[in-house]
KOLTI-684791 format. One line per 4 residues: number of its first residue (from 1); their letters; for each residue x, y, z of C-alpha. Coordinates in Angstrom, 2 decimals. Layout:
// KOLTI-684791
NUM) a) X:Y:Z | ...
// end
This chain:
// KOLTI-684791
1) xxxx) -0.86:48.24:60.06 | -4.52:49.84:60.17 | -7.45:47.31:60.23 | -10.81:48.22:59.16
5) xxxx) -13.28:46.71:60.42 | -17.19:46.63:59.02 | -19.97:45.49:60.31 | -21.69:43.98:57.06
9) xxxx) -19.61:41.27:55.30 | -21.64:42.07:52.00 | -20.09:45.62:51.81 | -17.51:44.98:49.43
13) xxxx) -14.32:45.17:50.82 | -15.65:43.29:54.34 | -13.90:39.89:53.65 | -12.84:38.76:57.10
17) xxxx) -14.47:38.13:60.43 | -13.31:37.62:63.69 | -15.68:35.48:66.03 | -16.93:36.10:69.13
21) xxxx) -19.10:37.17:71.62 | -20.42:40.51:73.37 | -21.99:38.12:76.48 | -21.39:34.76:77.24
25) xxxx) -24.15:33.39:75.46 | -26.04:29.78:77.29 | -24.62:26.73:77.16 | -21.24:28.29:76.07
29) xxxx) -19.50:26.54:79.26 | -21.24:22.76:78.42 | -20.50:23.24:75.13 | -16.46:24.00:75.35
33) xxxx) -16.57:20.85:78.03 | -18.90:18.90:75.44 | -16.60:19.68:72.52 | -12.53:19.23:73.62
37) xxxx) -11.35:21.16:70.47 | -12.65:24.60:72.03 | -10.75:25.22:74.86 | -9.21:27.75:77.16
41) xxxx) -5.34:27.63:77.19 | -4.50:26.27:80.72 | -1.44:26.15:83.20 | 0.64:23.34:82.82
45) xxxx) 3.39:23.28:85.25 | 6.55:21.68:83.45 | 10.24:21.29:83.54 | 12.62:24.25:84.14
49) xxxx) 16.00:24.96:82.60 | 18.22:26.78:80.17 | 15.95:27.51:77.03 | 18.40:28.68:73.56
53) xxxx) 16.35:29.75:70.89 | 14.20:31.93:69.19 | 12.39:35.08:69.99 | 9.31:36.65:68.69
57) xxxx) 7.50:39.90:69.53 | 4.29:41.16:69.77 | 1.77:43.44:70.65 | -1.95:44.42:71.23
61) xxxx) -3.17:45.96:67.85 | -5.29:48.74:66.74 | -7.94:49.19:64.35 | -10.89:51.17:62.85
65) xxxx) -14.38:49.77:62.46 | -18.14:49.56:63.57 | -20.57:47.62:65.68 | -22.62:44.79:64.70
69) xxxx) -25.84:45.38:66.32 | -26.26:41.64:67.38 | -23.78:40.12:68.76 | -24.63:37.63:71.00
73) xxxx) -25.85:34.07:69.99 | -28.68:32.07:72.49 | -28.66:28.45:72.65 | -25.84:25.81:72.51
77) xxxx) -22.84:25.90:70.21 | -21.74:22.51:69.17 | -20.36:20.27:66.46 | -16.98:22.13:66.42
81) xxxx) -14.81:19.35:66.39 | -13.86:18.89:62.97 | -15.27:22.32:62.05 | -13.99:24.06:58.44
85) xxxx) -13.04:27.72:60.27 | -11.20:29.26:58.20 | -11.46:27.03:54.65 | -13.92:27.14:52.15
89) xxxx) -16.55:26.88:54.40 | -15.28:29.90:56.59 | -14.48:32.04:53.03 | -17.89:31.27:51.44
93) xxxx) -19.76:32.52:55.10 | -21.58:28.63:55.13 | -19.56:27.83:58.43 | -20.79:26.61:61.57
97) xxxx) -19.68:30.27:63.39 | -21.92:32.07:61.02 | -23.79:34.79:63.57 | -21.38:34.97:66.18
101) xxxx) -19.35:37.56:63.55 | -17.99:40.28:66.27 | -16.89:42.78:62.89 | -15.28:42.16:59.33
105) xxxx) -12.13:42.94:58.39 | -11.47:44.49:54.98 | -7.86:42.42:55.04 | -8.02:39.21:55.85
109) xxxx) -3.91:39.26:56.93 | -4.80:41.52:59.76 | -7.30:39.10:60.92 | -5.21:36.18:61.28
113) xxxx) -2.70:38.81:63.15 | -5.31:39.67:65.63 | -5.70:36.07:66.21 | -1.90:35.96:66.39
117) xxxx) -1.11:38.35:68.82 | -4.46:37.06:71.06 | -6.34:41.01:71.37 | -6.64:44.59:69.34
121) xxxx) -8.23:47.83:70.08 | -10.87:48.42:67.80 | -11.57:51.97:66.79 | -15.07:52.18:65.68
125) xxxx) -16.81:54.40:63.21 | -18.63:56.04:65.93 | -15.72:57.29:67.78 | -16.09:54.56:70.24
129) xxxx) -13.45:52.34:70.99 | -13.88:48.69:71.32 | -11.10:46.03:72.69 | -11.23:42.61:72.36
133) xxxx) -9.27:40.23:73.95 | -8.41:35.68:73.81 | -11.60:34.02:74.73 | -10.87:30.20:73.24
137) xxxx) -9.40:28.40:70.29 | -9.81:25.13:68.84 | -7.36:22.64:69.82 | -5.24:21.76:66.19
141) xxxx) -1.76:22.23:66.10 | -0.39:26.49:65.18 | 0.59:26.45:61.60 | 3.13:29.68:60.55
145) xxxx) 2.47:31.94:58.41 | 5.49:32.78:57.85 | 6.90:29.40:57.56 | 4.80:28.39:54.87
149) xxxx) 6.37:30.72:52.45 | 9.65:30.04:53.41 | 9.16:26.25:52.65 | 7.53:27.21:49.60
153) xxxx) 10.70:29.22:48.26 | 9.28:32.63:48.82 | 11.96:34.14:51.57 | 15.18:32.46:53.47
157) xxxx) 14.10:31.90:57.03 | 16.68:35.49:57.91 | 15.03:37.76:55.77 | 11.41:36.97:57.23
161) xxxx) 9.43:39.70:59.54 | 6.25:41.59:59.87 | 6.89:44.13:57.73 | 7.97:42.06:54.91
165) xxxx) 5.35:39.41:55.42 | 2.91:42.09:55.16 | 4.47:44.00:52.26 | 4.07:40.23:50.28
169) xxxx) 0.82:40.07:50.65 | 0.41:43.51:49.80 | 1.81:42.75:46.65 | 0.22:39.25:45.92
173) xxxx) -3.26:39.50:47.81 | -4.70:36.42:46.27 | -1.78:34.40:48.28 | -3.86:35.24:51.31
177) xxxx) -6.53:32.43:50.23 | -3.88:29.98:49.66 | -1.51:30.25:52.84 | -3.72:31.56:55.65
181) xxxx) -6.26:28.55:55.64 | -3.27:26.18:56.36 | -3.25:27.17:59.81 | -6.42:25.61:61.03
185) xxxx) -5.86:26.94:65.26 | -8.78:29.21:65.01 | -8.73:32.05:67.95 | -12.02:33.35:69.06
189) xxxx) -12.63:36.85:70.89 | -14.60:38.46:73.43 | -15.18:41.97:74.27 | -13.01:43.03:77.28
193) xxxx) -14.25:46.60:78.08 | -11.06:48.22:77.65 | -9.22:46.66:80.40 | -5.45:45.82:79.54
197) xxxx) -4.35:42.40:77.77 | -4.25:39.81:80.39 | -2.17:36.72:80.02 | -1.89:33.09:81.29
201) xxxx) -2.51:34.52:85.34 | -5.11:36.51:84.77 | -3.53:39.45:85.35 | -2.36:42.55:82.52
205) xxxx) 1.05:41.99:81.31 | 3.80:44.07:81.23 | 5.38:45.60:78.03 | 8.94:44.00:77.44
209) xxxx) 8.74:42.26:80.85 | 5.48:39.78:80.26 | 6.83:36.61:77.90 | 4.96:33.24:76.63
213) xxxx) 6.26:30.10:76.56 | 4.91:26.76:76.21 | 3.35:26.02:79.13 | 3.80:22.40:79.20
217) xxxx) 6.83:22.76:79.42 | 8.09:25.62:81.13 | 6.84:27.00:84.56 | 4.21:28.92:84.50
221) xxxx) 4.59:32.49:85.95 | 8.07:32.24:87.15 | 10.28:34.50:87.26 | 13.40:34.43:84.65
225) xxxx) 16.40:36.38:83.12 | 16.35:36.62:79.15 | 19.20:37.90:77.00 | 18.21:38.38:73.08
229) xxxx) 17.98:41.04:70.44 | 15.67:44.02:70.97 | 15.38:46.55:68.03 | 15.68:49.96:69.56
233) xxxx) 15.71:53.33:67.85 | 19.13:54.90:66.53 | 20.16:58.64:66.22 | 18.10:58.56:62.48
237) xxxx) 15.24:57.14:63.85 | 15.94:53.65:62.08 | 14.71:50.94:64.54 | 17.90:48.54:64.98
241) xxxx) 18.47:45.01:67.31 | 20.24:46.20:70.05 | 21.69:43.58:72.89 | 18.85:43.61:75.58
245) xxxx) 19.51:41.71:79.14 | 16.35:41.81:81.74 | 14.22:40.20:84.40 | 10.73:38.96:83.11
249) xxxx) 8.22:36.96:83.91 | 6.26:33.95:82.12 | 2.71:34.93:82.45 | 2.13:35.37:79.03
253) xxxx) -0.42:33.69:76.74 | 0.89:32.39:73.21 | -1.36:29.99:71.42 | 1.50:29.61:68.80
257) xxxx) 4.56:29.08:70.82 | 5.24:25.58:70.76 | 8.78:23.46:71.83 | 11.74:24.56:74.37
261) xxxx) 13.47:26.54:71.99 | 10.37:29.53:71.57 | 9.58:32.49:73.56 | 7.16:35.18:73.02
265) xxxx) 7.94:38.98:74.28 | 5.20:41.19:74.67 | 6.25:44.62:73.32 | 3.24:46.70:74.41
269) xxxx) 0.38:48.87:72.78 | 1.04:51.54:69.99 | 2.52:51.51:66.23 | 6.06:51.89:67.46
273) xxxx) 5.70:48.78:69.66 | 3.77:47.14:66.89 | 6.65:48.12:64.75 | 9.23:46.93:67.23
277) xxxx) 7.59:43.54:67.50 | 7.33:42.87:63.81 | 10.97:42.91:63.29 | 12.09:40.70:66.45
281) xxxx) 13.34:37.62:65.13 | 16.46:36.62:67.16 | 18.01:33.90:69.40 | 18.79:34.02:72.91
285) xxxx) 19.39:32.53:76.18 | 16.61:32.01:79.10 | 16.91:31.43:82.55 | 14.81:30.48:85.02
289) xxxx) 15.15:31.66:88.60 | 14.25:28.77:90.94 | 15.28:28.15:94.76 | 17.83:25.66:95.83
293) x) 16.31:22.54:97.29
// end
């Protein structure tokens, strides 16, 4: 999926932002201590174990857009507590992160899947490229997307993926302002010059080996063996889940993988990784690789 991205939300078709900033601006490190809800996603070391359950994919995405000429904000940020990021306040531009706007998105799906999968390439209109990458979130529980609609009767919980949750909303675009603003974990962005997607180590992660867990839980960049359903590519081209058994490592961030039973793959960069990733949906086994005491 293409996402354009403008650089004036009044153009018409400029309906969703994502936040961030070019610089730090001042104050931003008082103010995320000041205000708990803004945070940085730390490593928790947990317990370790057999994990059974489900798998989800994803990838850095790509887009098309252009600059804002100002993007960095001077002074203190505060009050985000119980901020309105993405309700009415967000939708009608009246919110507390008006003027720290990186671009606007034409579809506002896309930009709650940027803040999904945590970074995106952004190609701008002048042939310049510009990445962004995880810089913060506020601190409220991940709300799915996709879950929503399949406790409102829209799907059964097997038929759900990317590709259909986008087709839906393709098809009933007005749904858009009635599910997204459920999830109120709002991910903000930086600009990361280019350099690869880094997760929970500080250090790029690997496509297909890299995986996110919750990190209060699990241990944080171990090593471990996972055994799920990859969709590979048959002799028509048709992408298909194929039994997959390899080494990874946790060192993955995922703001929306929550509980024992949920890990996050990273797939890679690219439409046929994107494409890959938006159909993973499958249980598994995971095992960590620890030494004997």
């Amino acid at each position: 999926a293409r996402i354009i991205a403008l650089t004036d939300r009044h153009q018409p078709a400029a309906i969703a932002p994502l936040f961030g900033r070019r610089h730090r601006p001042l104050g931003w490190r008082d103010a995320r201590r000041r205000d708990h809800q803004l945070q940085r996603l730390s490593s928790l070391a947990g317990s370790s174990g057999v994990s059974v359950g489900q798998r989800q994919g994803h990838r850095t995405l790509h887009a098309h857009g252009r600059r804002r000429a100002d993007l960095c904000v001077r002074g203190e940020r505060s009050g985000l507590l119980h901020a309105d990021l993405e309700g009415r306040d967000g939708l009608s531009g009246k919110g507390l992160l008006r003027g720290l706007e990186l671009v606007w998105l034409r579809d506002r799906l896309q930009a709650y899947l940027v803040q999904v999968q945590g970074s995106a390439q952004l190609q701008m209109t002048d042939g310049s490229t510009l990445s962004v990458g995880y810089a913060g979130h506020t601190n409220y529980a991940y709300v799915s997307l996709g879950r929503e609609l399949v406790n409102a009767g829209k799907f059964r919980l097997e038929e759900l993926s990317l590709p259909v949750l986008i087709q839906y909303f393709q098809q009933n675009p007005a749904d858009m302002d009635v599910y997204i603003p459920r999830n109120n974990r709002f991910v903000f962005f930086e600009e990361t010059t280019g350099t690869p997607a880094t997760g929970s180590l500080g250090v790029p992660v690997t496509a297909e080996r890299s995986i996110a867990t919750d990190k209060s839980l699990m241990p944080p960049g171990a090593l471990a063996f996972i055994q799920t359903l990859i969709p590979e590519s048959d002799a028509r081209g048709t992408l298909v889940p194929q039994p997959a058994s390899r080494y990874v490592l946790d060192q993955d961030t995922g703001g929306a993988i929550r509980g024992a039973g949920r890990v996050d793959l990273f797939m890679g960069t690219g439409t046929l990784a994107g494409d890959r990733a938006g159909l993973i949906n499958a249980t598994g086994q995971l095992y960590y690789l620890l030494l004997k005491e």
